[in-house]
N, CA, C and O atoms as CSV, one atom per row, in Angstrom:
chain,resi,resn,atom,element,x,y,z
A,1,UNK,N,N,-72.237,82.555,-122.509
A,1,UNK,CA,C,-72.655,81.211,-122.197
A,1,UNK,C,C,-72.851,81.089,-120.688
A,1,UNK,O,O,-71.911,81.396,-119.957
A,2,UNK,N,N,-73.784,80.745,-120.268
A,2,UNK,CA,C,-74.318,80.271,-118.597
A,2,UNK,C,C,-73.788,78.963,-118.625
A,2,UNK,O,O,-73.651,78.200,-119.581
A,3,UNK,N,N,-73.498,78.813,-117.377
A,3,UNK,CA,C,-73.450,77.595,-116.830
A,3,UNK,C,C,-74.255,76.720,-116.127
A,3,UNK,O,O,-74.271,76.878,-114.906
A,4,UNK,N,N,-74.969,75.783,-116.630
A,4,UNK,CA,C,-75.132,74.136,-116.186
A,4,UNK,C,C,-76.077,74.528,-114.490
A,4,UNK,O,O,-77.164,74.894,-114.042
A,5,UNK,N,N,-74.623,74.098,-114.078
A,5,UNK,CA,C,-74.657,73.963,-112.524
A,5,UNK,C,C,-73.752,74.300,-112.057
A,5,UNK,O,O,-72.895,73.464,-112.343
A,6,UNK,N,N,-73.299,75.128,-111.406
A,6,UNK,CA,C,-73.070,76.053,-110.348
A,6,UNK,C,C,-71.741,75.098,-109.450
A,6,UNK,O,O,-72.105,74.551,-108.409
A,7,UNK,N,N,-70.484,74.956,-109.813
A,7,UNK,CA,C,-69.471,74.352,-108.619
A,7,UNK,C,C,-69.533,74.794,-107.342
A,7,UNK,O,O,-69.774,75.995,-107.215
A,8,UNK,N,N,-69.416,74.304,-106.595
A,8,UNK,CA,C,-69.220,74.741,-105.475
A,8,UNK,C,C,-67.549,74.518,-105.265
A,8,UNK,O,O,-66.858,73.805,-105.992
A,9,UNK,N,N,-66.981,75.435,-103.896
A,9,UNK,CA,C,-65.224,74.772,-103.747
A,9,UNK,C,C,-65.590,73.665,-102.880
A,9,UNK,O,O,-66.488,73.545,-102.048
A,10,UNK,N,N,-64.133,72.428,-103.517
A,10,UNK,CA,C,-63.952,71.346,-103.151
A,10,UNK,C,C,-62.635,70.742,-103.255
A,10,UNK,O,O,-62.105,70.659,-104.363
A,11,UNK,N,N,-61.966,70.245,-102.051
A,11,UNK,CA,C,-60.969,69.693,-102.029
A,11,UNK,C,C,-61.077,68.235,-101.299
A,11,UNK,O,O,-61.615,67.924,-100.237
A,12,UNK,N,N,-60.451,67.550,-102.150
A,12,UNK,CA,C,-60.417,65.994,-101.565
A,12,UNK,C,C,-58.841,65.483,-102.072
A,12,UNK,O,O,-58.170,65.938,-102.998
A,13,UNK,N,N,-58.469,64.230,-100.994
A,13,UNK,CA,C,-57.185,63.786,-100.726
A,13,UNK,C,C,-58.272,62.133,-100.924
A,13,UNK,O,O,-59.344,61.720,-100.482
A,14,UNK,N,N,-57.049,61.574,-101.965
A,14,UNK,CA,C,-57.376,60.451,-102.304
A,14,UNK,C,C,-55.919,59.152,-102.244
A,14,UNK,O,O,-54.759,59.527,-102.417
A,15,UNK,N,N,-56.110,58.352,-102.099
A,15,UNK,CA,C,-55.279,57.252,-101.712
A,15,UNK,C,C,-53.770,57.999,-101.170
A,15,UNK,O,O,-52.693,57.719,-101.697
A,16,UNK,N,N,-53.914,58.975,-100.045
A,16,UNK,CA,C,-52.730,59.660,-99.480
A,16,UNK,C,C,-51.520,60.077,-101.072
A,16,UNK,O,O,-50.333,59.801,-101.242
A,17,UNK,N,N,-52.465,60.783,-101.921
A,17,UNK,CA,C,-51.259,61.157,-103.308
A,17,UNK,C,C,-51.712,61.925,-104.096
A,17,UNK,O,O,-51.072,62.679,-104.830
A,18,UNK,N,N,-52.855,61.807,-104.020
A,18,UNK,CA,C,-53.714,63.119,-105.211
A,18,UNK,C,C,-54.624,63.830,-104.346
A,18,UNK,O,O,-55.355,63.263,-103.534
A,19,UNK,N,N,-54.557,65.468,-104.584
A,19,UNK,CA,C,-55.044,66.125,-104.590
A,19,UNK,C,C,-56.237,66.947,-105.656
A,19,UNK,O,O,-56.004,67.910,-106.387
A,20,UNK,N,N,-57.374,66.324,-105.497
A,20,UNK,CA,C,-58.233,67.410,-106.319
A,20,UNK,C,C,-58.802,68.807,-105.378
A,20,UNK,O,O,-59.189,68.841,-104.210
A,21,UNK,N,N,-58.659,70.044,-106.520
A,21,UNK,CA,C,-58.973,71.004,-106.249
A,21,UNK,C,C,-60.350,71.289,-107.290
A,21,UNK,O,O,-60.437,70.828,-108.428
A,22,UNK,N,N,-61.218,72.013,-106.733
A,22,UNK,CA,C,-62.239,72.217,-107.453
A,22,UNK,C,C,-62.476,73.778,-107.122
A,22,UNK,O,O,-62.209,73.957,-105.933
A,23,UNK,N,N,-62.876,74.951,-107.743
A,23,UNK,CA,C,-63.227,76.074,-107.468
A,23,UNK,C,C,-61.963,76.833,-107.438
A,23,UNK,O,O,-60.918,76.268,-107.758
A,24,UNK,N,N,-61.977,77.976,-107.105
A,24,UNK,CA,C,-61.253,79.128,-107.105
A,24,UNK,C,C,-59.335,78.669,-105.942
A,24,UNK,O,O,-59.193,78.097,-104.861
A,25,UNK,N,N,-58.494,79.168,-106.728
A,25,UNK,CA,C,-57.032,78.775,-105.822
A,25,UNK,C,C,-56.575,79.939,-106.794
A,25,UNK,O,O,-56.993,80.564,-107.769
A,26,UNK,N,N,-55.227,79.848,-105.772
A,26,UNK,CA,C,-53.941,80.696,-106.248
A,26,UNK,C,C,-52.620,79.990,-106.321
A,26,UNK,O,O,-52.184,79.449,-105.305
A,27,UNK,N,N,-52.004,79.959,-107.358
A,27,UNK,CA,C,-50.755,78.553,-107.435
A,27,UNK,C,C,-49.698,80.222,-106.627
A,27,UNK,O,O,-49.740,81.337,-107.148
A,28,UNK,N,N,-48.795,79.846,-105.189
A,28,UNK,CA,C,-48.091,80.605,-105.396
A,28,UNK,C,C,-46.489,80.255,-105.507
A,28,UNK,O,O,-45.617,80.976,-105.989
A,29,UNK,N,N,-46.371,79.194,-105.037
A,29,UNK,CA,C,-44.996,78.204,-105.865
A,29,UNK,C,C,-45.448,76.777,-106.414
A,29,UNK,O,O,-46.511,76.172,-106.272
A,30,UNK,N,N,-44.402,76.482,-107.018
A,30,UNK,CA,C,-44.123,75.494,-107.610
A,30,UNK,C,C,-42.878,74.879,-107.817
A,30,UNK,O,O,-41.972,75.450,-108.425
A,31,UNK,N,N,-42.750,73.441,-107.219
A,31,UNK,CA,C,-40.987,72.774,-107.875
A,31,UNK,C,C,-41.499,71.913,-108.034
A,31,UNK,O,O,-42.707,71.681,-108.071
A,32,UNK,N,N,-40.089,70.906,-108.232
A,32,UNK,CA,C,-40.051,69.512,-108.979
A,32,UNK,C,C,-40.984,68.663,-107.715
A,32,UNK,O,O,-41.856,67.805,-107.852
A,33,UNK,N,N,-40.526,69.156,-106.715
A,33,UNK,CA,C,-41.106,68.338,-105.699
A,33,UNK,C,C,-41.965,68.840,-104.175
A,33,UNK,O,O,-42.064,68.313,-103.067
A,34,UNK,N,N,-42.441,69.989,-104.716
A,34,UNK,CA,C,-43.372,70.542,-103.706
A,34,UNK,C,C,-44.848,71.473,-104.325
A,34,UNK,O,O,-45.072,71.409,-105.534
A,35,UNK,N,N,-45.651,72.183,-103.556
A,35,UNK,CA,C,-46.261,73.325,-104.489
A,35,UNK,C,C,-47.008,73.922,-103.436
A,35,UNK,O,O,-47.374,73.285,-102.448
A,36,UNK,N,N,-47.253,75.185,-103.628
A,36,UNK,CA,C,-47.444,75.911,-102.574
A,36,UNK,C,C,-48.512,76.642,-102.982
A,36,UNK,O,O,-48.243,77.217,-104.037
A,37,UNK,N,N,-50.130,76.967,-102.407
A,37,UNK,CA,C,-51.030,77.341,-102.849
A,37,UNK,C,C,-51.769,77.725,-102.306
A,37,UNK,O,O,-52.021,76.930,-101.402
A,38,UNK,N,N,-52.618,78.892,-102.244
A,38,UNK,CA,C,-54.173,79.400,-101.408
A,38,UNK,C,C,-54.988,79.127,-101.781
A,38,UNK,O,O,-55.097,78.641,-102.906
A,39,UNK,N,N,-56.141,79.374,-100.790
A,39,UNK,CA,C,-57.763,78.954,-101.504
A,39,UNK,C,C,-58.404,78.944,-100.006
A,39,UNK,O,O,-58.286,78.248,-98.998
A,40,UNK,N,N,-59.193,80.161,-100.429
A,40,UNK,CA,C,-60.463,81.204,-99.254
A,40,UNK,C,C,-59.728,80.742,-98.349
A,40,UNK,O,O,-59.969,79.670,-97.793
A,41,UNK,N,N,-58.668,81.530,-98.058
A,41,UNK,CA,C,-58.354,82.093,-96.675
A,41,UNK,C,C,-56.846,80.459,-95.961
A,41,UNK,O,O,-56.155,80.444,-94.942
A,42,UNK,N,N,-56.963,79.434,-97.099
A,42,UNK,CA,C,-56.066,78.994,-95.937
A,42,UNK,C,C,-55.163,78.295,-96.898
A,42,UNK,O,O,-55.636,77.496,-97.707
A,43,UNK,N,N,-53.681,78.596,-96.842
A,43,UNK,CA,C,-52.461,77.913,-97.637
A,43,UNK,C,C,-51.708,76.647,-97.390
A,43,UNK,O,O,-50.797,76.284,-96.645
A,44,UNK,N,N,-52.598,76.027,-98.491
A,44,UNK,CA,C,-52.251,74.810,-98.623
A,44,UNK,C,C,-50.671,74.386,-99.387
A,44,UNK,O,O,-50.166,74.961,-100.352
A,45,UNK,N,N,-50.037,73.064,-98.524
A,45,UNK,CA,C,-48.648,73.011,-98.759
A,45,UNK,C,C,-48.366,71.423,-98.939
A,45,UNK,O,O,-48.556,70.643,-98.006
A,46,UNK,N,N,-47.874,70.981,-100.282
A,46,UNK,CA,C,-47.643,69.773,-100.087
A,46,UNK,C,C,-46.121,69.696,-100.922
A,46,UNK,O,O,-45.689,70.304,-101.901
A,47,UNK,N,N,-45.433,68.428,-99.848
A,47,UNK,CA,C,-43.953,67.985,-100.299
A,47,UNK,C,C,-43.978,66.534,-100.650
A,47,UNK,O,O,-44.608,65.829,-99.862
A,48,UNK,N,N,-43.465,65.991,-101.593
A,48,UNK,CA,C,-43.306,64.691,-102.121
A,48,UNK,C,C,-42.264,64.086,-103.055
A,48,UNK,O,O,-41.145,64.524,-103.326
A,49,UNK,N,N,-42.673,63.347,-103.346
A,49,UNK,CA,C,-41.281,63.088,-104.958
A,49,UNK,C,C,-42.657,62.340,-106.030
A,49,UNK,O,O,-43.741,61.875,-105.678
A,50,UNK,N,N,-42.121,62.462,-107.249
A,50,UNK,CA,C,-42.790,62.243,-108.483
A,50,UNK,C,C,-44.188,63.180,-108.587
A,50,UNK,O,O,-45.293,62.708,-108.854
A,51,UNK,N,N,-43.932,64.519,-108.336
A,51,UNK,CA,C,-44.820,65.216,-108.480
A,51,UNK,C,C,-45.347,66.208,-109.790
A,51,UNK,O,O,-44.640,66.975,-110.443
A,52,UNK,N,N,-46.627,65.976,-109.937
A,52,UNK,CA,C,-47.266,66.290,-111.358
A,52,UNK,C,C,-48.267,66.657,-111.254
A,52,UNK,O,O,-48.959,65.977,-110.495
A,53,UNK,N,N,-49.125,68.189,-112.058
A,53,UNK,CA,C,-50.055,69.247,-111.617
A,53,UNK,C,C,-50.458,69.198,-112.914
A,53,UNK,O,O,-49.761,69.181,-113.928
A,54,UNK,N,N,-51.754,69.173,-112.789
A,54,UNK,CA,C,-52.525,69.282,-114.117
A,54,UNK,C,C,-54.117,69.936,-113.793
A,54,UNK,O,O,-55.042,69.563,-113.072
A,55,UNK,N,N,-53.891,71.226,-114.818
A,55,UNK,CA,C,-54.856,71.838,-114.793
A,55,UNK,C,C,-55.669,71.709,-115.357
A,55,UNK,O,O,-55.486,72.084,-116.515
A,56,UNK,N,N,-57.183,71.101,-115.046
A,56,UNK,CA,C,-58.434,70.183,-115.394
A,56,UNK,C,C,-58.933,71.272,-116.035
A,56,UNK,O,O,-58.575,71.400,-117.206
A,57,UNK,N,N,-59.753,72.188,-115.527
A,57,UNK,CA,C,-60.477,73.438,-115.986
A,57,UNK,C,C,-59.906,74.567,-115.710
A,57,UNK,O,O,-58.733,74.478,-115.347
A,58,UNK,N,N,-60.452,75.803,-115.779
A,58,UNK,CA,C,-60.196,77.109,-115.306
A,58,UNK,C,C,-59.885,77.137,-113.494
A,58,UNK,O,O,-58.852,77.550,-112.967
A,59,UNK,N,N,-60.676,76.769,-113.031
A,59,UNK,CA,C,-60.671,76.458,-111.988
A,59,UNK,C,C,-60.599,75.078,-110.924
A,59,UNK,O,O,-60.949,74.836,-109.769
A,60,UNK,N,N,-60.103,74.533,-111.756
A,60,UNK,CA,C,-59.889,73.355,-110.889
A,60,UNK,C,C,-58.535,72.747,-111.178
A,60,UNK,O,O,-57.755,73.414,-111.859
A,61,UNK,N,N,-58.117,71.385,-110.674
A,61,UNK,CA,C,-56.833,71.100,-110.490
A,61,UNK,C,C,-57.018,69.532,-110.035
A,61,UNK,O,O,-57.957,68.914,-109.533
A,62,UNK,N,N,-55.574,69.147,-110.479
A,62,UNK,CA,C,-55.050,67.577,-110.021
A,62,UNK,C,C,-53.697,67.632,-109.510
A,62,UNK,O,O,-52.671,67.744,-110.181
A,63,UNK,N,N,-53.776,67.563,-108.563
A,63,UNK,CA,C,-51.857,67.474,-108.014
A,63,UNK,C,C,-51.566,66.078,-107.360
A,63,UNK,O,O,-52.090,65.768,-106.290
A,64,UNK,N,N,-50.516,65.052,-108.194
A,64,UNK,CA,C,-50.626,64.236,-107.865
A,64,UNK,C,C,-49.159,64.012,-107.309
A,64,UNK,O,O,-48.427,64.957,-107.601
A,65,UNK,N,N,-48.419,62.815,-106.443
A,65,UNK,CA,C,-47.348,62.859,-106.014
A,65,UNK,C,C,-47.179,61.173,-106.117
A,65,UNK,O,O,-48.030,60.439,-105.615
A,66,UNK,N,N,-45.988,60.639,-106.823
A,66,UNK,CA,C,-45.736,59.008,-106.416
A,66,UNK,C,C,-45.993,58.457,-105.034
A,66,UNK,O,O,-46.597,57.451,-104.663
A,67,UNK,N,N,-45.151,59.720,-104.167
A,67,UNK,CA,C,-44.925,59.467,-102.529
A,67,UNK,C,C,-45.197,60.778,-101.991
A,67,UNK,O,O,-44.283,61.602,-102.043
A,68,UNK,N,N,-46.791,61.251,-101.259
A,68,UNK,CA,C,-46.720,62.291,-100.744
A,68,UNK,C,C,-45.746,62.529,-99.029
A,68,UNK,O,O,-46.256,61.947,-98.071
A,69,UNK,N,N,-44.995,63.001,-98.874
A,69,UNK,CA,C,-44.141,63.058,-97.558
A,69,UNK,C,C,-44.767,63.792,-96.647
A,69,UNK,O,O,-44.816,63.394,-95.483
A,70,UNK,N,N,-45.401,65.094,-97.065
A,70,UNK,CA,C,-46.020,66.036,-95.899
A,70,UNK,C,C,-46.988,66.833,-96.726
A,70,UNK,O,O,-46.803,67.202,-97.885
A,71,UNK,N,N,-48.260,67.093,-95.825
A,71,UNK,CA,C,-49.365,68.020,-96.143
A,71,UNK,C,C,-49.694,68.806,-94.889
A,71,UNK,O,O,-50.011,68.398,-93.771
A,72,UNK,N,N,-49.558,69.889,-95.302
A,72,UNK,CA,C,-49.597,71.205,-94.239
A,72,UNK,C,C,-51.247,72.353,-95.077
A,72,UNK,O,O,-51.538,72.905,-96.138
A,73,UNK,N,N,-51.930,72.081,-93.466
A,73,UNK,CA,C,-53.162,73.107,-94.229
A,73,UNK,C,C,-52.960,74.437,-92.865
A,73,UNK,O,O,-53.115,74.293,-91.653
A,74,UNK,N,N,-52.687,75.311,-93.409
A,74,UNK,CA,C,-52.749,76.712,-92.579
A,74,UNK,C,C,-54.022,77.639,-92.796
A,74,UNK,O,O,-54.321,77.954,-93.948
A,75,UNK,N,N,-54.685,78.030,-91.852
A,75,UNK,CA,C,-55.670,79.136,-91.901
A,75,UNK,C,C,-54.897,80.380,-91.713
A,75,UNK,O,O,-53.939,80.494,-90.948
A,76,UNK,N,N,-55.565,81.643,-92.747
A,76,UNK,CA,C,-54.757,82.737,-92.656
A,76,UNK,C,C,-56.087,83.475,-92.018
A,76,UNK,O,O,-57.268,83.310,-92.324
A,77,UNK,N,N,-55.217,84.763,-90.553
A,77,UNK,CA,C,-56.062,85.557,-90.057
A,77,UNK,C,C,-56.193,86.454,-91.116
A,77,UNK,O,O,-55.544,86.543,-92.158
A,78,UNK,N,N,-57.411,87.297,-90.565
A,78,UNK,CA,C,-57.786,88.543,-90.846
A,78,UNK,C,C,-56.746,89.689,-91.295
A,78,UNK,O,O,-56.936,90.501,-92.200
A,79,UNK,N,N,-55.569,89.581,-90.446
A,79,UNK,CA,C,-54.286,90.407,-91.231
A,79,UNK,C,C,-53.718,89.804,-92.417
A,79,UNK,O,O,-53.132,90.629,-93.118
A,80,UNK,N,N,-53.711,88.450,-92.923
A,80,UNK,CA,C,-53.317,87.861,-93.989
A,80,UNK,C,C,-51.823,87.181,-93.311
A,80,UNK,O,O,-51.168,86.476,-94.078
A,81,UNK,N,N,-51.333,87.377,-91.991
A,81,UNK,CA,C,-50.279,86.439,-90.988
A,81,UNK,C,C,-51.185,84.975,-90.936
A,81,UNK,O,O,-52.384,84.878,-90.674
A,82,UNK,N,N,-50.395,84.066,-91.210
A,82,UNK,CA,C,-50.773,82.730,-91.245
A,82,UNK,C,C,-51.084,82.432,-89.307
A,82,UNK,O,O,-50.366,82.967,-88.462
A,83,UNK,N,N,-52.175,81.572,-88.974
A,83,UNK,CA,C,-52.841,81.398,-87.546
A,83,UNK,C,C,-51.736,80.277,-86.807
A,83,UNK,O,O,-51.927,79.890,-85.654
């Protein structure tokens, strides 16, 4: 089966609590109240309380938080050491 139209990657932050992910990621933790994740080259980090992850498609994502507390975006160099 082909596909349609073609996703492109996309991330958007909506009313400071949800995270949509669109395209290609790597979940590499997960808790009750944080989640820790890559996607092309830069590891994304968010901490909150009432937090809940739901996987839309193959590749995409909803991470939502009651109260997001902190969002940390890191670019990783060329050695894979965070910049």
């Amino acid at each position: 089966m082909r596909k349609l139209f073609e996703m492109g990657s996309f991330l958007s932050i909506e009313d400071w609590s949800t995270l949509k992910l669109l395209g290609g990621y790597e979940l590499v933790r997960i808790t009750p109240d944080s989640v820790l994740l890559r996607k092309e080259g830069f590891e994304i980090e968010l901490h909150g309380t009432g937090f809940e992850f739901d996987m839309l498609l193959e590749n995409s994502a909803l991470l939502s938080f009651t109260e997001l507390q902190e969002l940390r975006i890191v670019k990783q160099r060329a050695d894979g050491a965070l910049s």
